[in-house]
N, C-alpha and C positions, 0 to 999 in steps of 0.2 A: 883311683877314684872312678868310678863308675860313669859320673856327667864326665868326665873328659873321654873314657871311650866312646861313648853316647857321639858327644858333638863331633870327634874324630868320626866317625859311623856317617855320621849327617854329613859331613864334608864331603867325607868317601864318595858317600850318595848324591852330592850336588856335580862334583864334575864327572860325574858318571853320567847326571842328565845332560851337562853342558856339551858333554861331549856328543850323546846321541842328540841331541837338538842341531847341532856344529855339522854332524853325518847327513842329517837330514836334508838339510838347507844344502850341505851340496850335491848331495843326491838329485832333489830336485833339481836346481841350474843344471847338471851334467846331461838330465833328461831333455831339458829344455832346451839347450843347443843345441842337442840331437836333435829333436825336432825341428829347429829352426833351419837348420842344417839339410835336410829331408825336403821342410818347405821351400826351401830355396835353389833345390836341386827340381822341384816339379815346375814351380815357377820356368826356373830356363830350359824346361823339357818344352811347356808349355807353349813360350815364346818361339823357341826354334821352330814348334809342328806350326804353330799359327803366321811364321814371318814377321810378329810383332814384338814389338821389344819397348813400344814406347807406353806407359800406363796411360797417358793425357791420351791416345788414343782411341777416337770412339770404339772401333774394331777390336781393342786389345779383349782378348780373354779371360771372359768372367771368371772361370776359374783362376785364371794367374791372378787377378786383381783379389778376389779373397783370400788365395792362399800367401800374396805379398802381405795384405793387412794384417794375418791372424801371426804372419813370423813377426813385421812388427810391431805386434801386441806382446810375442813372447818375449821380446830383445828387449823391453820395458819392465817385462815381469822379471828378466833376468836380472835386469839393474836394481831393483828395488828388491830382489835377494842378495846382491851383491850389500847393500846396505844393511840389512839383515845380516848377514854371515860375518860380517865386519862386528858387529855390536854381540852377537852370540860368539866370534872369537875373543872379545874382551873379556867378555865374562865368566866366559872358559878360564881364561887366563888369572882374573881375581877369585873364582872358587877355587883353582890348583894353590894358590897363595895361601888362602885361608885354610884349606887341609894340608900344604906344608906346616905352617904354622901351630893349628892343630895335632900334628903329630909331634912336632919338637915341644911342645908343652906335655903330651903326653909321655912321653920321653923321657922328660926329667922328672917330671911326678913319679915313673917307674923309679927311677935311677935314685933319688930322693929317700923314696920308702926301700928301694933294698939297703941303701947305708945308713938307715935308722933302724934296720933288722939286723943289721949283722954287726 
């Protein structure tokens, strides 16, 4: 039957997005701790050269004080990717179901029409 390669085809094609949607999402986070990671390394570059270490500091350095903010704005974005990749591996997970599923019906369709042929 023709609709069941169709929606085998379509399945095929959905965890083939879930998957690069899945790559994506951790693509990003991995960038993003790198950079946080970077930022966090200038910040205590920062603090050594200046002798300050304390942010409540009027003297602390403007640079460390935005480059502290801008890492804890990424450690937020991390988190609410973490959320994200959590819900894109579910779904991963129920489109591979659905094209299992899809293939074992196609399957037997196959298997069906050759013992009505021969």
């Amino acid at each position: 039957m023709k609709s069941r390669e169709s929606q085998t085809r379509l399945k095929q094609f959905q965890v083939a997005e879930k998957t690069r949607q899945l790559n994506g999402i951790q693509i990003m986070m991995a960038e993003m701790e790198k950079m946080v990671a970077e930022l966090e390394y200038q910040v205590a570059s920062e603090e050594k050269k200046s002798g300050i270490s304390d942010p409540s500091n009027y003297a602390y350095p403007t640079f460390a004080k935005a480059a502290r903010l801008r890492a804890e704005n990424l450690q937020g974005s991390i988190r609410e990717l973490k959320v994200q990749l959590d819900a894109a591996e579910l779904a991963l997970e129920e489109a591979e179901a659905e094209f299992n599923k899809a293939t074992a019906l196609e399957e037997r369709d196959q298997s069906q029409r050759l013992g009505k042929a021969g």
